[in-house]
KERO-269855 format. One line per 3 residues: number of its first residue (from 1); for each residue x, y, z of C-alpha. Coordinates in pm, 1 decimal. Example, Ala and Ser with C-alpha at 12.3 -4.5 7.8 and 13.67 -1.06 7.14 Angstrom:
1> 1230.0/-450.0/780.0 ~ 1367.0/-106.0/714.0
This chain:
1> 1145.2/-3065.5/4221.5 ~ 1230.9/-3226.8/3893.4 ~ 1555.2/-3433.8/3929.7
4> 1788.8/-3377.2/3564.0 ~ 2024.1/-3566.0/3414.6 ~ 2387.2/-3465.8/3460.8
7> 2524.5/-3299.9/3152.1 ~ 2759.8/-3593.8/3045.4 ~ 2512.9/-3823.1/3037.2
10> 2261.4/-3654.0/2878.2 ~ 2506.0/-3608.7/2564.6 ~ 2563.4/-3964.5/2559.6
13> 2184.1/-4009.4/2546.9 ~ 2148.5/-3777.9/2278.2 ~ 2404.6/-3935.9/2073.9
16> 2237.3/-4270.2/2103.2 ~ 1922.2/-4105.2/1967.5 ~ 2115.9/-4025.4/1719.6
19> 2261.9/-4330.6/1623.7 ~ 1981.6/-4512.7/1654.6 ~ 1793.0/-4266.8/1394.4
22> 2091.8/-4344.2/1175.9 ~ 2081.2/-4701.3/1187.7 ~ 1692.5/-4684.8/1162.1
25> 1707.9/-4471.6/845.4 ~ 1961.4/-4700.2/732.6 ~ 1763.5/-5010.3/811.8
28> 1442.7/-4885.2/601.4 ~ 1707.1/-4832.2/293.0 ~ 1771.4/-5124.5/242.2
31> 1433.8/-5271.3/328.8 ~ 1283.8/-5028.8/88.0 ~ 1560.2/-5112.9/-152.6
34> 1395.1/-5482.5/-130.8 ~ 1056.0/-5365.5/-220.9 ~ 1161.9/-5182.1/-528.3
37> 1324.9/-5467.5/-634.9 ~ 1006.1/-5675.6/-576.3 ~ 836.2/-5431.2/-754.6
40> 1019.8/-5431.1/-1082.8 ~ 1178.7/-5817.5/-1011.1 ~ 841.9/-5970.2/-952.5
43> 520.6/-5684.6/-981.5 ~ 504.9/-5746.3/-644.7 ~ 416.7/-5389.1/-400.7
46> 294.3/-5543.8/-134.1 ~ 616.6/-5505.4/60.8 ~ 588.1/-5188.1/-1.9
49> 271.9/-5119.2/123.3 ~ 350.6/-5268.3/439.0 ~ 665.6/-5112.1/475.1
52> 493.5/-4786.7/420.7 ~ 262.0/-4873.0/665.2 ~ 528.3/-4943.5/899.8
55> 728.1/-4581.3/872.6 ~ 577.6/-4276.8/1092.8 ~ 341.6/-4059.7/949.4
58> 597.6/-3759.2/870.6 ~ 826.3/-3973.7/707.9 ~ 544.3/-4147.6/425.7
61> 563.4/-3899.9/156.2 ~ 925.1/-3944.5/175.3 ~ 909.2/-4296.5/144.4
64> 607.1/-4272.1/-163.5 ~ 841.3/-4053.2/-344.6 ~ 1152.1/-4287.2/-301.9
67> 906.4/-4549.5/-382.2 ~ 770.7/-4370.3/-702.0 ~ 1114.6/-4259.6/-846.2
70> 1285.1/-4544.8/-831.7 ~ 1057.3/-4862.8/-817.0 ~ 719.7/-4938.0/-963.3
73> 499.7/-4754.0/-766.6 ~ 246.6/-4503.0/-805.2 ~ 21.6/-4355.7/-490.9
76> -337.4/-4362.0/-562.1 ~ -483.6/-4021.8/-354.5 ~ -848.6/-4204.1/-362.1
79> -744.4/-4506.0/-174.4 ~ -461.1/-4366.5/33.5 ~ -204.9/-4698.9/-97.9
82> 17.9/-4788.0/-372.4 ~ -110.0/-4934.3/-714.0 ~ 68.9/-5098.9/-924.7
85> 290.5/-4895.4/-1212.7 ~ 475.8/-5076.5/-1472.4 ~ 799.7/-4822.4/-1502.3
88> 1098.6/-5034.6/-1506.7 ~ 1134.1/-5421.8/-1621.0 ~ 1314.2/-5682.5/-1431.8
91> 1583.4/-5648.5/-1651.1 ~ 1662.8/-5313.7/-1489.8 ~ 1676.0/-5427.0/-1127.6
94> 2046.1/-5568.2/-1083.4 ~ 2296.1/-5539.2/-831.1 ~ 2482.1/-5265.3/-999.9
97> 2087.7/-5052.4/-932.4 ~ 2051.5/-5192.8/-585.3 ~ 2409.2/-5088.4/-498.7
100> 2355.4/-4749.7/-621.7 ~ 1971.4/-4709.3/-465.8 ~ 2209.5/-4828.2/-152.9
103> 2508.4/-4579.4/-197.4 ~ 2299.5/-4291.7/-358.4 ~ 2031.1/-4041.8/-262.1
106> 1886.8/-4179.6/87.2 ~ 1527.1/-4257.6/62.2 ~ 1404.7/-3948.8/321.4
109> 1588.3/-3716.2/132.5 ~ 1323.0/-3767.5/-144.4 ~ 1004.3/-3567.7/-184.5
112> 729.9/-3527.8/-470.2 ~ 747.1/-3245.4/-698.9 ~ 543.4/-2947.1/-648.1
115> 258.4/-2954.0/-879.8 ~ 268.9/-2680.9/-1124.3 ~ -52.6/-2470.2/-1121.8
118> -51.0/-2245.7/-1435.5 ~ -347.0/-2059.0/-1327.4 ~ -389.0/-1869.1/-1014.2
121> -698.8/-1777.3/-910.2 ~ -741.4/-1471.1/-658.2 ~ -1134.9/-1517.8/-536.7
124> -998.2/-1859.6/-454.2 ~ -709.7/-1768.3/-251.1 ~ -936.0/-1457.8/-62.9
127> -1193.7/-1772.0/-47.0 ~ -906.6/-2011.4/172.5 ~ -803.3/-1672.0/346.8
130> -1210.9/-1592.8/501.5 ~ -1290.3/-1946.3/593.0 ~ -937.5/-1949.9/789.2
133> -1062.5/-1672.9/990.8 ~ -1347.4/-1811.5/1020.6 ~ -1127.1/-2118.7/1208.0
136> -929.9/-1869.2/1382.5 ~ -1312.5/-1741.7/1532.9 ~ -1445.2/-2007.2/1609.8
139> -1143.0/-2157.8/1796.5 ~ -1106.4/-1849.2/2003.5 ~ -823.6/-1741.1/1873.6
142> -745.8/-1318.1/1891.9 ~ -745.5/-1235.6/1585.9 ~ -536.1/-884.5/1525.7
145> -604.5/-670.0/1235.0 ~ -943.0/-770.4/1227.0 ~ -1098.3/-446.4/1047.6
148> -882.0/-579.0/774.5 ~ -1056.8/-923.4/742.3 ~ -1392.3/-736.4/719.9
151> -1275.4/-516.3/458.5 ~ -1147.2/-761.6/243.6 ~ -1488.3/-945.8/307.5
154> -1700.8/-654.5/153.5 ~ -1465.5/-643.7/-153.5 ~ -1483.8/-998.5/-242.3
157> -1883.5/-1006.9/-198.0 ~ -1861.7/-650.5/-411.5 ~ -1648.7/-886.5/-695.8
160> -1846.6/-1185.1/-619.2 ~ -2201.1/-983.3/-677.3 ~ -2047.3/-802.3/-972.8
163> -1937.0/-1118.0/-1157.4 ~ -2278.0/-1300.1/-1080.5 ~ -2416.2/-960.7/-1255.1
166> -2189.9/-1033.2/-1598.1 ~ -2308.2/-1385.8/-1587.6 ~ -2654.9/-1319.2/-1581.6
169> -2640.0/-1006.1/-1828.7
């Protein structure tokens, strides 16, 4: 039989967990804080990059976003790294900024804003919805409800055959 912890000293062991997030959070502030100012100081996002490459994977779009915002950064989807964006000069990177990058917003708290789409397309959506069940099939998932699924299958090749008719008429 498994052997646990007594109670006391698994709440100690939590709370270093916890402090040690805290200090670790605290530690990439003020490294990240650095690369900004390379960034704007001296064009520099090298730091940066490796700094990014250095954080876990849930915690990069955080760090991109801090990284955008506030230094000169921008992410480049096609090759997955940071290019080089002139936003602010070196004149704006003084202590009075690093102190309040330091005392402000802390860099995980920051995330990219949604991107607007202005146009919402339904056959798209119904599109994601089919090939997710098709997923869910293959996998071996159960899949409840599945009369459902087929029905909204024969509308959407009833819509897909009737546009294909408009564009050919």
């Amino acid at each position: 039989m498994y052997s646990l912890t007594d109670s006391a000293r698994l709440t100690r062991q939590i709370a270093n967990v916890t402090a040690h997030k805290e200090r670790a959070t605290l530690i990439v502030q003020e490294v990240a804080i650095q690369c900004i100012g390379y960034s704007v100081i001296h064009g520099d996002i090298m730091h940066g990059v490796r700094l990014l490459n250095g954080v876990s994977k849930h915690q990069k779009g955080a760090l991109v976003a801090f990284f955008e915002k506030e230094g000169n950064f921008a992410w480049d989807k096609a090759g997955k790294t940071f290019v080089f964006k002139p936003t602010f000069t070196a004149e704006s990177f003084d202590q009075s900024r690093a102190d309040a990058l330091s005392k402000g917003k802390v860099w995980e708290k920051y995330s990219k804003p949604a991107t607007i789409v202005s146009t919402y397309d339904v056959q798209d959506q119904v599109r994601k919805l089919l090939r997710s069940y098709e997923i869910a099939v293959e996998a071996g998932k159960v899949i409840e409800n599945a009369e459902l699924i087929d029905m909204v299958s024969e509308v959407n090749a009833k819509f897909s055959g009737m546009m294909q008719d408009r564009t050919t008429a």
